[in-house]
N, C-alpha and C positions, 0 to 999 in steps of 0.2 A: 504493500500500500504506500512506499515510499516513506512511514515514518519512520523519522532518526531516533526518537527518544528512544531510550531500554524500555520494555513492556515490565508489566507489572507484574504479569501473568504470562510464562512461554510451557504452551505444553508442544514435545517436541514427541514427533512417529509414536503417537500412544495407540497401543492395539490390546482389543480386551474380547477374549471370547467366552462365549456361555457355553458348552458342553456341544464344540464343535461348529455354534455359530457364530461367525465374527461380528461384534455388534458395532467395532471400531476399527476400521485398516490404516494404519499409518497415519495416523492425524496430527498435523502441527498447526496448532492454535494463540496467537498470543493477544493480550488485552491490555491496554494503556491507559496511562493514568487520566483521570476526569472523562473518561468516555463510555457511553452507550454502546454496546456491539451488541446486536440482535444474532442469535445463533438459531438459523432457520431448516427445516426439513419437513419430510413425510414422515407419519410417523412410523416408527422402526428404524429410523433414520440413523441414530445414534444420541443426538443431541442431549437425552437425559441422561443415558449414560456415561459421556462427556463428563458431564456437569459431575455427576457422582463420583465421578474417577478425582476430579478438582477439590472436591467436597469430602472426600476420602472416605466413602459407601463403598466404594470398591476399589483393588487394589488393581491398575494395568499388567497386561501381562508383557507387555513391552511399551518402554519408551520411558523419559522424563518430566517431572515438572519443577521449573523452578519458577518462586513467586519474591519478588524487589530482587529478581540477580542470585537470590539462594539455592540451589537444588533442595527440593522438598520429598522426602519421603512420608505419603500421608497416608497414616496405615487409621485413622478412625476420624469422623470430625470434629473431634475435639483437638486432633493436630493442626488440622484446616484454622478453625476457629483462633488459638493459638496463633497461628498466620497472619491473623486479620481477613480470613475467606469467610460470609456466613451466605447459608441459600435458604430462599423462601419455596417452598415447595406448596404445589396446589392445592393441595389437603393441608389445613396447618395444623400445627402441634403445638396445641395450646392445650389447658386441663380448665373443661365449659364451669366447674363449679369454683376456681379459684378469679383471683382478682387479677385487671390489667398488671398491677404493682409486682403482685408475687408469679404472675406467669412470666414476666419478666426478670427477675433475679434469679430464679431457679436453677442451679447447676452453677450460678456464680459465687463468686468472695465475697457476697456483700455483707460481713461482719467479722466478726471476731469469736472464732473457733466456731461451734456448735448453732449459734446467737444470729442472727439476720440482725442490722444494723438496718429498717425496714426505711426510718426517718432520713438517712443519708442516702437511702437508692430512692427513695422519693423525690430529694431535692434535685438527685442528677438525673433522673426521668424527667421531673418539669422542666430541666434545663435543657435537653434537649428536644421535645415535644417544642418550645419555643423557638428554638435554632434552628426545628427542620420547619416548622409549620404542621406539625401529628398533633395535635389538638385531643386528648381522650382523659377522661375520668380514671383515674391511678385504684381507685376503689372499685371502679364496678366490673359487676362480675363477667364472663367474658359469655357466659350463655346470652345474656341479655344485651351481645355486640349486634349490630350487622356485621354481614360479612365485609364489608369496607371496611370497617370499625376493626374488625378481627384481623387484613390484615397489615392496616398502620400497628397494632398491639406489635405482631412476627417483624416489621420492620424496625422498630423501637427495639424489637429484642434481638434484635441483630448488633443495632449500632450501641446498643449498651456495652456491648461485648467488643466495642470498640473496631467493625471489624472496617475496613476500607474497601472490599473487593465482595459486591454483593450478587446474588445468583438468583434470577425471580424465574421461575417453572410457571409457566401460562397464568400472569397474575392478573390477568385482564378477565378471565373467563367468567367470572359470576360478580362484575360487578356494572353497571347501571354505567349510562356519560359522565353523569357529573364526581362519580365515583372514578373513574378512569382517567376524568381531568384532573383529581386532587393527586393521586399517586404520579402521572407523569408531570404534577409542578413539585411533587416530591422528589423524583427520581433527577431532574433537573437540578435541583440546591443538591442534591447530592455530588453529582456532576462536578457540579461547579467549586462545590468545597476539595477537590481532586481525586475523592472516591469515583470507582469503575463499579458497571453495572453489567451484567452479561442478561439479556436478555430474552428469554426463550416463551414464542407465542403463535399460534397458527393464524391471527387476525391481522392480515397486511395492511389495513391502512393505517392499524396503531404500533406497525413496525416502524413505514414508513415516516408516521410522524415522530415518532420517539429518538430515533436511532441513529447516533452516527456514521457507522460503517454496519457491514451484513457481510454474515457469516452462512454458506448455503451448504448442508450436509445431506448426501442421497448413497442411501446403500453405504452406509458405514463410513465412508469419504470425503474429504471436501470438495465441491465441485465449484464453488465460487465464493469470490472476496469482492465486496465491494462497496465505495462510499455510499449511503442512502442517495445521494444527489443524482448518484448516476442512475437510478433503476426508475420504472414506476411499477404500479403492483403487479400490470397484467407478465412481464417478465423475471419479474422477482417467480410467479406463479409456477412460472416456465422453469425457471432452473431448478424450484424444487421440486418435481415432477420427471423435466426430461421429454419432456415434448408442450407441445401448444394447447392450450386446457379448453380456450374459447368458451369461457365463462360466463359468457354475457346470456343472461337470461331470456329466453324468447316465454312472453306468456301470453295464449292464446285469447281475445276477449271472450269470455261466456256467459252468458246471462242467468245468472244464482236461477234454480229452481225452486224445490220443495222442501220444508225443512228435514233436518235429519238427526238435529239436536236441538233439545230447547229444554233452556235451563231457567228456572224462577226460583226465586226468592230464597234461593241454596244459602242455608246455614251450617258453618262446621269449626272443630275446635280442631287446635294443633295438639302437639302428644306431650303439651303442658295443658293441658284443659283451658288454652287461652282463645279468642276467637280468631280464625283464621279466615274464613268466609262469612261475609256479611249481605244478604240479601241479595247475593251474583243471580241477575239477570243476565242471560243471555241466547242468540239463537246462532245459528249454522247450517247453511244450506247447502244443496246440489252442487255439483261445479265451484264451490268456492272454496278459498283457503281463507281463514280470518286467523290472525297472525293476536298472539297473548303476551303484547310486550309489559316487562315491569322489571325491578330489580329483585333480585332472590329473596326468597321470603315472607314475599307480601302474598301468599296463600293461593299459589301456583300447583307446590307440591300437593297442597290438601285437595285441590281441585281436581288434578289426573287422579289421585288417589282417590276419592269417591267414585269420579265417573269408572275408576277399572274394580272396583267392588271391594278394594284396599280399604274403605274406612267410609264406617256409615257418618251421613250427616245430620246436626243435631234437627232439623226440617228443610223442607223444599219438596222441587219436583224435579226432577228429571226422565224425559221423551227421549228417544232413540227412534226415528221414523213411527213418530203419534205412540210409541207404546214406551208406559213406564217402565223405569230400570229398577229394577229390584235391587236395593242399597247392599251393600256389605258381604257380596255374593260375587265372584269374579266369575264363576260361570257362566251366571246370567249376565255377565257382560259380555264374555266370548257369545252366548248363545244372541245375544241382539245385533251379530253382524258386524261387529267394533272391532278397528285393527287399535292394537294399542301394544306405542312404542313409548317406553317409560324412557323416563332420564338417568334412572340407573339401571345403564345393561347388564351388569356383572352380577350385582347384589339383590336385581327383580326384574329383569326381565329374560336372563338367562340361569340356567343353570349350567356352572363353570363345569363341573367334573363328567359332565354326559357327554354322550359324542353327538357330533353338527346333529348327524340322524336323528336321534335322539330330541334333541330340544325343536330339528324341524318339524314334527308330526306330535308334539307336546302339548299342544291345546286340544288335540282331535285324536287324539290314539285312538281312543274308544269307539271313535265313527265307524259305520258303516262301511267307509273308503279304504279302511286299515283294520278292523276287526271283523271275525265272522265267530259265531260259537264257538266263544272263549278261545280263541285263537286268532293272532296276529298275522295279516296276510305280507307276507315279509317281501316275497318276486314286488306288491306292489308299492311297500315303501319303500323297498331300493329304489326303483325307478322314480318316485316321485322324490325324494332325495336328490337324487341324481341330477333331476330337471332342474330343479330351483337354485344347487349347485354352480350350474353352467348357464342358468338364465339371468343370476344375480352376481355370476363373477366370484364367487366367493373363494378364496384363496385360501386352500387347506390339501392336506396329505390326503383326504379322504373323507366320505361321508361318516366312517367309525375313528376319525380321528376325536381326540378330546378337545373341547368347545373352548379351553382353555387356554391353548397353545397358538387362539388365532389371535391376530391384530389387532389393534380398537375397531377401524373401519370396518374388517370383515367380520365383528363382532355384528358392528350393527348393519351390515347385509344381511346377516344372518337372521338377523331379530326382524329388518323388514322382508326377507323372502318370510319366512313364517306368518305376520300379520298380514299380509297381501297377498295371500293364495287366494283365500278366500273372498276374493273380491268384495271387502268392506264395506256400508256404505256412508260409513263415516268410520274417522283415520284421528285419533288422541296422539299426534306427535309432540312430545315432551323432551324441549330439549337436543332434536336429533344430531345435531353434529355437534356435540360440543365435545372438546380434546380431537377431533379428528383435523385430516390435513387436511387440504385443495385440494385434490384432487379426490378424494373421498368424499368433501362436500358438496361439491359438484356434481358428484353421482346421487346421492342424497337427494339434492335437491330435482332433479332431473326426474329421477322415481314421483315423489312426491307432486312434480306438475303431470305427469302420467296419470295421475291414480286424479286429478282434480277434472284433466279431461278424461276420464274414463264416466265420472257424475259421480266420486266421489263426494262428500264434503269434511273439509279438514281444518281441525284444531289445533294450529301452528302457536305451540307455548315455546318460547324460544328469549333469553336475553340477550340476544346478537341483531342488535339493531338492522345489520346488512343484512340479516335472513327476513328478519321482520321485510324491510322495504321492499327487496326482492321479490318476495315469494305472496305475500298477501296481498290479495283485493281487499278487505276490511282490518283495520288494525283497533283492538280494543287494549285499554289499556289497564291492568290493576295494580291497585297501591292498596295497602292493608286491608285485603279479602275484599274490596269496592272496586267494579268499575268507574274509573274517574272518567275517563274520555274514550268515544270513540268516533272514528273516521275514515273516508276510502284511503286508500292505501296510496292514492296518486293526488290527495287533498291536504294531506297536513305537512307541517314542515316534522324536520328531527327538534327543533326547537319547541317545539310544541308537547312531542310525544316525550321530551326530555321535562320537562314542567311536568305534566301530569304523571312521572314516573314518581316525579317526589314530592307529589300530593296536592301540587297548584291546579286549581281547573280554571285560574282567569287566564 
């Protein structure tokens, strides 16, 4: 890239294999002082692993790292840490029943011997909360954060620990604009103070705004380096990928039909008996997609979760094509014709240790299609396996491979060939690409205008504003269990839908 300065961070030919697969070939990566380097790929790519290797989760099986000029052997993260390296990971590691103050001193010196010295990490938490602009209650308890709140807490508990070279794992993924604004004027003053940020995020245009330089990994490698100035997204797309994506959205105009869902006056409590849904009215028609924008939290989750029979709600109605849903029943939602893709594939909508087979033919084993007197017609789940296999791409050793071993994306291929055999006629998408790459979004989304011209109608809950504008004719928007606004999808600004995300309806 032409810089003279010494990097902060040089990892030289790091290669790391898992039991014969190489996750990392040859990588030299370095990072410099007061910059943003965005570390991009597919996923499988390498890039967390990378990051863990830095972070000292895993030991390389070839190559070096040295951090300010040192060779580092970092055999745990607390050597890292030690360093001045700290990473935010997407899931964070907080404990929901202690306070901002003490999730943050945890595992540090802050006293004298045994003793937490609680009043002097206090004073140096408010002193930095004012330095960076993190703004948070040192008392309150972290169940009661949002997740933006939760996690300036994981950033604060980084730089306490003094570290200068910080590692953010998809920090964008669940949080709202105006949330996304406050961490990139955070990650900026960090910047600028000459702490380095390593970047790692599938959402290119808050790549492209954040980032100095871009780091592109495909298949374990690096395939490209370069300033933010020089790219714009559509090729940024391209290099991580490896061919031309042509992502530009074609959607067909079609005139909403009959309803397919309709929701009144839906009451429900989250799994603190607090109210999560309050009086959600709502409908969803033929041919449409109406898109569920809001920031995590605001009673999203409890909403797929009643409509898939996850959790009765305290009253309302809910219609499925004019006939009521029977609450608290998952069956009778499979049995009302509902494709339902959760937003956690791993831990509800798949089962990990089955094989593809297996979770493919897992809502309907018992049908007619696959059962005869008490016997499983197996000549015809193979083949129907097989079909769904090769019609959705799904990338696996086999239809008896374990469900386990595939990718995020072809996780949730798997989860959409399953829901869409059956020709739905209304589609609970929760969620669908989130952690996935470009090129898997892409397919996603492409499925999903399929299924809307087929006379689907779909329930696009998604907090990625780009899939919201994209993909829906109607966009509604919720803030704590309320619809606050809603509007066609080619009527409102992001300014608008960004206000009524955080409770304004002027």
């Amino acid at each position: 890239m032409g810089n003279t300065d010494q990097p902060v961070v040089r990892m030289s030919s790091i290669t790391k294999r898992f039991l014969g697969v190489t996750a990392n070939q040859d990588i030299s990566f370095d990072l410099y002082k007061g910059e943003i380097c965005a570390l991009l790929g597919e996923n499988g790519a390498g890039k967390t692993t990378l990051m863990n290797i830095l972070f000292g989760y895993y030991t390389s099986d070839e190559g070096q790292i040295f951090i300010k000029g040192e060779k580092a052997d970092l055999s745990s993260p607390r050597d890292a840490i030690l360093r001045g390296v700290g990473m935010i990971h997407q899931h964070f590691a907080l404990v929901p029943s202690q306070t901002v103050l003490e999730n943050i001193v945890v595992g540090t010196d802050s006293g004298k011997g045994i003793f937490l010295d609680l009043k002097s990490a206090r004073q140096a938490l408010i002193e930095l909360q004012e330095r960076f602009g993190l703004q948070i209650d040192p008392e309150a308890r972290v169940w009661t954060l949002s997740v933006g709140e939760q996690q300036k807490v994981e950033i604060l508990k980084a730089l306490y620990r003094e570290v200068d070279i910080l590692i953010m794992d998809e920090p964008t993924a669940v949080l709202g604009p105006a949330e996304t604004a406050d961490l990139f004027k955070t990650l900026r003053s960090l910047a600028k103070e000459g702490r380095s940020v390593v970047f790692i995020s599938h959402k290119l245009n808050e790549v492209m705004e954040i980032s100095d330089r871009i780091v592109v990994l495909r298949g374990g490698r690096v395939v490209a380096e370069r300033k933010a100035t020089e790219l714009n997204t559509r090729e940024l797309a391209n290099l991580m990928v490896g061919r031309d994506l042509l992502e530009d959205i074609e959607k067909k105009e079609l005139p909403p039909g009959q309803p397919v869902l309709k929701i009144e006056n839906l009451n429900a409590l989250n799994d603190k008996k607090l109210p999560a849904l309050r009086n959600l009215d709502l409908v969803v028609r033929e041919n449409e997609i109406v898109g569920m924008a809001g920031i995590s939290g605001n009673g999203q989750k409890e909403l797929s979760e009643v409509l898939f029979g996850m959790r009765p709600p305290v009253d309302g109605l809910v219609e499925i094509s004019s006939r009521p849903l029977k609450f608290g029943n998952p069956a009778a939602a499979i049995r009302s014709n509902m494709g339902r893709i959760p937003e956690d594939r791993m831990d509800t909508g798949l089962l990990m240790d089955l094989s593809v087979e297996e979770n493919l033919i897992l809502e309907n084993h018992s049908s007619a299609e696959f059962h005869s007197y008490g016997l499983m017609k197996s000549k015809r789940i193979h083949q129907f396996s097989e079909d769904l296999i090769a019609r959705y791409g799904i990338k696996t050793a086999g239809r008896d491979a374990v469900t386990k071993s595939l990718s995020g994306g072809n996780l949730q291929k798997l989860m959409l060939a399953r829901e869409l055999a059956g020709k739905p006629v209304l589609i609970i998408a929760s969620q669908p690409t989130r952690g996935l790459d470009v090129g898997a979004m892409a397919y996603i989304h492409q499925r999903i205008l399929q299924e809307r011209e087929r006379g689907a109608g779909i329930l696009l809950i998604s907090e990625d504003l780009d899939e919201i504008f994209s993909l829906s004719d109607r966009i509604v928007v919720i803030f704590e269990g309320e619809i606050m606004g809603e509007a066609r999808g080619t009527a409102v600004s992001r300014e608008q839908i960004g206000l009524w995300m955080s409770g304004v309806t002027a």
